[in-house]
Each structure stands twice: as C-alpha cells, then as structure tokens.
N, C-alpha and C positions, 0 to 999 in steps of 0.2 A: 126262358125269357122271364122266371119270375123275379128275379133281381130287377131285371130292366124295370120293368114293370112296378115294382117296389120303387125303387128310383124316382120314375116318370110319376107318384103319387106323394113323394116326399116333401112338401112346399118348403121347408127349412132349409133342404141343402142344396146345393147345386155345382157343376165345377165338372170337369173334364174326367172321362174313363181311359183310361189306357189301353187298349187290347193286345195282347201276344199269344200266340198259339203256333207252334212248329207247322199250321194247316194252314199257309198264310192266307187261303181262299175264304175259309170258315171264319178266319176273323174279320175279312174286310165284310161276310156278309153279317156277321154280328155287327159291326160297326150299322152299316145302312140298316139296320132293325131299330139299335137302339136310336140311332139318330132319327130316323121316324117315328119313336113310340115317341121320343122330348119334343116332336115338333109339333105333336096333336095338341088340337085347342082342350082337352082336357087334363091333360101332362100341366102337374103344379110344377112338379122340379124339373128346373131346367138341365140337360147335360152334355156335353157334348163329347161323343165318341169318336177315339181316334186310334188307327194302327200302328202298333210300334215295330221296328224291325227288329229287335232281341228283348231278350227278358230283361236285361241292365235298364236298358231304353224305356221302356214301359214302368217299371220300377221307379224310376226317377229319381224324384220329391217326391213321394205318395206318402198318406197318411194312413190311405187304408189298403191292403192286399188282400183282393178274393179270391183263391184257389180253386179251381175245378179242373181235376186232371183226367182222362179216360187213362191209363195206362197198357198197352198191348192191344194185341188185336181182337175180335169179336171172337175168332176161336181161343185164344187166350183165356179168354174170360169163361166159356164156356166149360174151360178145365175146371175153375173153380168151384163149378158145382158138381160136374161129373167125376171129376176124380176122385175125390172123398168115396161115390158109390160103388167105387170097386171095390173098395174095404168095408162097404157095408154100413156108410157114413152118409144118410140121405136128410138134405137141408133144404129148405126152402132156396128160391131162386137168387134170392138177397146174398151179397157177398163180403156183408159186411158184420160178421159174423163166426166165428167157428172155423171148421177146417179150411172151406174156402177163402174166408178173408185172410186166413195165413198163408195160401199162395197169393193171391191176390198184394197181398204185403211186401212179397218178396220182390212185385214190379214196381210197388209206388213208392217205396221208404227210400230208395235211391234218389229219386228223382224228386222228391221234397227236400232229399238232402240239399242238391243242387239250388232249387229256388230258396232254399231259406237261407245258404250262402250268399246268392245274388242279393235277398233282402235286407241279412247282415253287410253286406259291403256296400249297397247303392242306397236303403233307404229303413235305415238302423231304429229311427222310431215310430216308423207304421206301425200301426195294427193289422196282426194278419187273421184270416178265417179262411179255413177249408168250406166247399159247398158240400162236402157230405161228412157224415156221421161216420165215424169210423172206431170199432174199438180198441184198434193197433195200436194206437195212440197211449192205451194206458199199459203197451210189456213190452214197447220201441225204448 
C-alpha cells in the first residue's frame, strides 16, 4: 500500500489508477483499498482506481507505468535461495542479488519482455518504474 498511500498524500497530482493483474480478485481488492485510502478526509490527492481487463486496457493513455510483478510460485522462490546452498552458496533471504536473483531472472525478464512490448505498442511515452530494485537490469 505504500504507493497508494504516497498517492493519497500527493496534493499536486491526481487522476485515475489503472489496475491489471492475471489475479483479477487481488486487483479488484486493490481497487477497493486504494479507492478508500483517496476517500479519507485526510487524502490531499485525489484518485480514482479502476480494474482493467488486460494489460493493453490498463495501459491505455498512461503517462506513468508501475510495475510490480511476483513471478512463480512461493516454492519457486524458495529455490532462489536454497538452490545456491547445495553448492555451498549461502545468501541472505533477499533475491535480488547473486545467485538467486539469476534464477529468479530467468522467471521475470520474460515477462517484462511482454509488458514493455504491451507499453511500446499501447502507450509509447509513459514513464515506466519497476517496484523493486533489481540488479538484472545492469547484464539483461
């Protein structure tokens, strides 16, 4: 919720969220958050959040794209730290990072490929931002 939240204290901007997520439960209940965090009498920026039915959709006109992807499943993820310890490669839990983030790499660099097509074709001069830090980014 820290973005929302960021958002809902913004008095400058204001204007409509998109939401998409393949979980289309997760995003309607992200909608009903965010649209309750903009309705509080203490919320300077106004926003109003809405569910899109595909990423083109959600993309639109946008100006700005926030990415946050989970990729695979929670044992997926769990490879990313234990696998390395079979060879004796022991990391902190963080997978963004070293051996783990380079499996970890191998499930998200596809699927950036995808939305950063979707935001080359539907909305070619947004600005985009990933929600995490990742070091993949500087030997993709």
């Amino acid at each position: 919720m820290g973005l929302m939240a960021d958002l809902a204290m913004e008095g400058v901007l204001g204007g409509t969220v998109s939401l998409y997520d393949i979980d289309r439960e997760a995003t309607e209940h992200n909608a009903v958050i965010g649209n309750r965090l903009s309705a509080r009498e203490e919320a300077v920026g106004k926003w109003n959040y809405i569910v899109a039915d595909s990423l083109k959709e959600a993309l639109g006109c946008s100006n700005f794209v926030v990415i946050s992807v989970l990729p695979g499943t929670f044992e997926e993820m769990e490879s990313d730290v234990h696998e390395p310890e079979k060879y004796g490669i022991y990391q902190s839990v963080g997978d963004t990072v070293g051996s783990g983030e380079i499996i970890r790499a191998l499930r998200t660099i596809p699927i950036f490929r995808e939305i950063a097509e979707a935001i080359k074709e539907t909305a070619p001069d947004a600005a985009m931002r990933y929600s995490e830090r990742r070091s993949f980014w500087r030997w993709h």
